[in-house]
N, C-alpha and C positions, 0 to 999 in steps of 0.2 A: 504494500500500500504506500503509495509517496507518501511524501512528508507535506503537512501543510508549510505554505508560503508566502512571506514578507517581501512586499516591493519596499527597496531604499532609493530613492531620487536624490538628485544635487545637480543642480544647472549653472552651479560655479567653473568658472577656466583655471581656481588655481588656489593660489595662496594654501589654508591647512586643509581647505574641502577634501583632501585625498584623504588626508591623516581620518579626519571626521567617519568618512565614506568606511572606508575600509576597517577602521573600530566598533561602528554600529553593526556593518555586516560578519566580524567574528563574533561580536555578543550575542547576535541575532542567533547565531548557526548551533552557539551554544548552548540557547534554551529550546532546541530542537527544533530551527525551521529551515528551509530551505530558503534560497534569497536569490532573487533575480534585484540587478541594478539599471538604474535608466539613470543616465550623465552624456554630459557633452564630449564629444571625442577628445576634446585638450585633458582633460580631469580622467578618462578611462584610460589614455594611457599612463597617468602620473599613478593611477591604483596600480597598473600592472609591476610598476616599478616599486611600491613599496616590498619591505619584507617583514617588517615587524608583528603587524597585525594581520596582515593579509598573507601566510606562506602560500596558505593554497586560494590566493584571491584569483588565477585561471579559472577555477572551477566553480567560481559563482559565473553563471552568462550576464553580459553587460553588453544592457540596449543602446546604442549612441544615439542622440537626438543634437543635434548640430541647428545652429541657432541660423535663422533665416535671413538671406541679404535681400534688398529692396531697392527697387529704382525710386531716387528720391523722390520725395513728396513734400508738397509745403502742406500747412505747416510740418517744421522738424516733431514736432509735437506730434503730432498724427502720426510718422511714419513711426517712433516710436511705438506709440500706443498699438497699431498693427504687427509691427515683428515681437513685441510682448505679446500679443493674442496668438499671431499665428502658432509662436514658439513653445504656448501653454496646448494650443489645439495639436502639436506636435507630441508633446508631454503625452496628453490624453489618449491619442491614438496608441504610443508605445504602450501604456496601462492596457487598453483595452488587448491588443494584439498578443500579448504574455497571457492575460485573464482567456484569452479564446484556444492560444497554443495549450494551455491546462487542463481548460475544461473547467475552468473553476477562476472563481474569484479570491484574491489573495487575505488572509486572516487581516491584512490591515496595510498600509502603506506609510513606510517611514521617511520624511523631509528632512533632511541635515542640514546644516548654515544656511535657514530664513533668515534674510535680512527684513526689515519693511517693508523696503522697494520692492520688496519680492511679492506682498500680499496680494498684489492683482492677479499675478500668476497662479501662487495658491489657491486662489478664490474660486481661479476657473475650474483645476482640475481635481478640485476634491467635490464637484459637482453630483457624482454618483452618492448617495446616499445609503447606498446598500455597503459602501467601503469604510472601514473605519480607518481613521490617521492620526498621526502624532507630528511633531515637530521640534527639532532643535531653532528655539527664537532667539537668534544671535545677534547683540547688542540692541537691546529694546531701549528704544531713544525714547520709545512715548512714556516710559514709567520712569524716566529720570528728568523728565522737565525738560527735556531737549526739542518736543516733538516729533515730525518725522523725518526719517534719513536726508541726506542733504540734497539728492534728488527730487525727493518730492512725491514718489510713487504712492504710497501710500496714503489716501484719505481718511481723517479719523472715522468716517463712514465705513469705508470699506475695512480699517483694519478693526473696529470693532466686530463687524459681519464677520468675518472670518475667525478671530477669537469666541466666537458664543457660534458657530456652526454645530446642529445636533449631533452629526458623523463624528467630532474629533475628540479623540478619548483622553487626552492631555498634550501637556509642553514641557520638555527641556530647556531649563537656562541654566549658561555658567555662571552666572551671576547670583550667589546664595541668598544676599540684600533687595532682591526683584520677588521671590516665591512668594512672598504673601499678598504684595502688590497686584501681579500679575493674576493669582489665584480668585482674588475677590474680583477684580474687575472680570475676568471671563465664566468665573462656576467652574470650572473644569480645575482637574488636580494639575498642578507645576512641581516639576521637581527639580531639585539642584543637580547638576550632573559634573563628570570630571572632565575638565579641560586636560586632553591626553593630547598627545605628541607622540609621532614616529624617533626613539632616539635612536635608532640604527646607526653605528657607526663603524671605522676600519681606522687601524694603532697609524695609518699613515698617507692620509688622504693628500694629493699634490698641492690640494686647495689650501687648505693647510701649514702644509711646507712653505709653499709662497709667500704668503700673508705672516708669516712667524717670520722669513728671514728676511722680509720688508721692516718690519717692527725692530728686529738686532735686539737690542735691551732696550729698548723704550716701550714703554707702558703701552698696551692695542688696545683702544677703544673701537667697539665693533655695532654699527648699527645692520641689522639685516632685513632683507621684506622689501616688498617692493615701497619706494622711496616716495610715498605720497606728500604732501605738502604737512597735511596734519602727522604726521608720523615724527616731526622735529626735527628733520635731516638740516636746512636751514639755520638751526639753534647750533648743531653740532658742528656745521660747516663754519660758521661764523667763532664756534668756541675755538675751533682747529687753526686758524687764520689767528687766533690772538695768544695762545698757548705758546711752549718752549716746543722748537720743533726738533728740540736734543733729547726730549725727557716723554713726549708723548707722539703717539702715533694715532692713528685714525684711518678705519676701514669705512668704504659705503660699499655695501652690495644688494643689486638689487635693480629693477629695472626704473629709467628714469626718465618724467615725464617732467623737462622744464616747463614749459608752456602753459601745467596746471598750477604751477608757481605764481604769485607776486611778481612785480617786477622786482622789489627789493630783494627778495629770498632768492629768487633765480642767479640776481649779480650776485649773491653769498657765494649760491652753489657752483656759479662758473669761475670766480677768482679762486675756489677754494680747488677746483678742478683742474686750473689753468697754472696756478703759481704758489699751491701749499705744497713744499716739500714732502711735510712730513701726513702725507694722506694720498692714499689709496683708492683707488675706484677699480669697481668690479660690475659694468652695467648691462650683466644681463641675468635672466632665468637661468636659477639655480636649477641645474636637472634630474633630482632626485632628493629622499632628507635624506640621504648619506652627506652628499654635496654639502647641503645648509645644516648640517651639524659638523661639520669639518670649519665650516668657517666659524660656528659656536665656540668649538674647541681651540681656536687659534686666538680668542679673544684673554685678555685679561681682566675687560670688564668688558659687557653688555650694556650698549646704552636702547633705553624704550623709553623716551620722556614724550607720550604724546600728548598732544595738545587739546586738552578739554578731553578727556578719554576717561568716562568711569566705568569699563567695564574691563570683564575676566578677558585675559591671553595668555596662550600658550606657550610662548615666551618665556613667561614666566618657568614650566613646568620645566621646556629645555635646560633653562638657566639650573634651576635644581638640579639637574641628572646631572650636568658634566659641572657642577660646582664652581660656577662661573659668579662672583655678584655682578646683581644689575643695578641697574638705576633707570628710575621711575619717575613720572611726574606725581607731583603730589596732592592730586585727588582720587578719589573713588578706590574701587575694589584693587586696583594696582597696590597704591600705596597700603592699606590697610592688608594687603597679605604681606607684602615683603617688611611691612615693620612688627606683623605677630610671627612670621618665618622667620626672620630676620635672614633675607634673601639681599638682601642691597639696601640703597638707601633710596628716599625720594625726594624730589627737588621742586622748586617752583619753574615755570616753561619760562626762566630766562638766564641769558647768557650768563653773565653774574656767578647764577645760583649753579647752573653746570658744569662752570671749572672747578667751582669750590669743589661739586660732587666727585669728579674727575681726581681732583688730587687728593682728595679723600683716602684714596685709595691707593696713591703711589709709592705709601710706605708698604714694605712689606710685613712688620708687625700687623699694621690693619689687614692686610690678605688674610695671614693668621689667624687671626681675629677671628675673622668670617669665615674659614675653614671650622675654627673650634666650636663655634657659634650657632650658625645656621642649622636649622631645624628641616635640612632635606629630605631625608627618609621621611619624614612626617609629613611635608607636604606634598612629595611622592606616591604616598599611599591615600592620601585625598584625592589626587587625580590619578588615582590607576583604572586602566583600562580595565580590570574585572569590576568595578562598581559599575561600567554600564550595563551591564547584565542585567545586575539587581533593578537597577533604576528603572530601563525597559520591559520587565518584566513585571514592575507595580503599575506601567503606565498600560501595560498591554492585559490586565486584569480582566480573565472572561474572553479572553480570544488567542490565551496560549494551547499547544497541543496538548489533546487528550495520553 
């Protein structure tokens, strides 16, 4: 008799949606279900490449759903709003096409990294009511007084509809400070979940090698991710231009879009490109997390200072595993882990405050320090990949295998 089975979706190209994807679907496998994936071809091959969570992720089948190009249309607005629909009515068909290949409809269908901007798409394909779903709601701006993503996709119209739909059997946030918020405005149970990370790694990655004998003996400050504007690369670029360029080094990796810049921040990031000694550029897609923990491991501090940022990341959880301190901005869930972990320090988003944080650390009794100190293992086993089992398994209550 087959096994019943859970669809996991993710229409993300990149960033942890692999790490996410491929964690839900060993939890899933382990409270006994079978799992079919539907993701975008960019994100299905980054699953095939993990190995942590996924050894045998070949043997889950994965639907590609490639997101639709369009002859422009005015408004931009419009064309838009069209390849969001078509790309949900693509969603939909892959659902149903799995649901008919079966012969059966799947015990529920799991969403990973919802953003807001996402909720339109949500909205569409969880349209069948005979299907139950769940959702990882990743960074919830509306329950922090933010409102919604910086896009804009999201109407408090429609992202209420969609939170109070009769089909959805609960939500995942990383965010432990959101659960009760989140819980009362919907009716539906929320649970805290572990913000896991692929930390896959090899004793001598070339990435690695590189970036260490660029550094020599000066202190590597290492920002990674793709280098958005909010993400503080700017801060860093401008810390790096006014720093000793005997005593500190500085890594960016990551892909880089001036043009979403400032004009200000932009001239940071091209003098600090053009004429900082002691700084590094590496601008492109890291191509696996072997890759981007090779460059975690060449770091002597971690910088994550971003800007207006109170939610959970996994950052974080890397920085724990290969015992790196980071440094944080100093609001929200960021700061409030790393100062009860004591994972690093956090700082206010400005230059000033980030060299301080930087030579914080240049002594090596402070390394010590934070070797002897840090509460790893402890916030390790808060974000291990076997608590999504458990968590999925109270949200799927009533539609696990008999």
């Amino acid at each position: 008799m087959p096994l019943p089975y859970l669809i996991i979706a993710d229409w993300g190209n990149g960033g942890h949606n692999a790490d996410y994807l491929c964690a839900y679907a060993s939890a899933c496998r382990s409270l006994g279900f079978a799992v079919e994936l539907v993701t975008t071809p960019k994100l299905a091959e980054q699953v095939k490449q993990l190995q942590t969570y996924c050894s045998d992720e070949l043997s889950y089948p994965i639907h590609q759903v490639s997101w639709p190009s369009f002859t422009p249309v005015r408004p931009r607005s419009l064309q838009r709003t069209l390849r969001r629909r078509s790309y949900a009515r693509e969603i939909t068909l892959a659902i149903y096409r799995i649901s008919r290949r079966l012969k059966e409809k799947p015990s529920a269908i799991i969403f990973t990294t919802v953003l807001e901007v996402d909720f339109d798409i949500l909205n569409y394909v969880t349209n069948d009511q005979q299907i139950p779903w769940l959702f990882l709601y990743l960074h919830p701006h509306q329950f922090v007084g933010q409102g919604s993503d910086k896009d804009g996709f999201a109407s408090d119209r429609t992202h209420a509809y969609v939170l109070r739909k009769p089909n959805l059997l609960g939500i995942a946030t990383l965010n432990e400070d959101l659960v009760d918020p989140i819980s009362t405005f919907c009716g539906k149970p929320v649970l805290a979940f572990p913000d896991v990370s692929d930390n896959s790694s090899v004793s001598s990655h070339p990435l690695c090698t590189r970036f260490r004998a660029f550094a020599g003996n000066r202190m590597l400050v290492v920002l990674v991710g793709n280098l958005m504007p909010w993400k503080g690369a700017a801060l860093l670029a401008e810390s790096c231009l006014e720093m000793d360029p005997n005593r500190f080094a500085f890594l960016f990796c990551g892909q880089l879009d001036l043009g979403s810049y400032s004009d200000r921040d932009a001239n940071l990031m091209h003098r600090c490109l053009s004429h900082a000694p002691n700084a590094i550029f590496h601008l492109s897609r890291l191509p696996d997390a072997t890759a981007y923990n090779a460059v975690i491991q060449s770091a002597d501090v971690i910088y994550s200072v971003y800007e207006n940022w109170p939610f959970s990341s996994n950052t974080l959880t890397k920085a724990a595993h290969f015992r790196k301190p980071i440094i944080v901005g100093d609001q929200g869930l960021p700061a409030k882990r790393v100062s009860e972990y004591k994972l690093g320090v956090a700082t206010a988003f400005r230059t000033s405050e980030v060299k301080k944080a930087i030579e914080f650390y240049e002594s090596k009794d402070r390394i010590k320090q934070f070797q002897d100190e840090g509460s790893f293992d402890e916030y390790l086993e808060v974000h291990n990949p076997s608590r999504l089992a458990m968590g999925i398994k109270r949200l799927l209550e009533g539609h696990l295998p008999k």
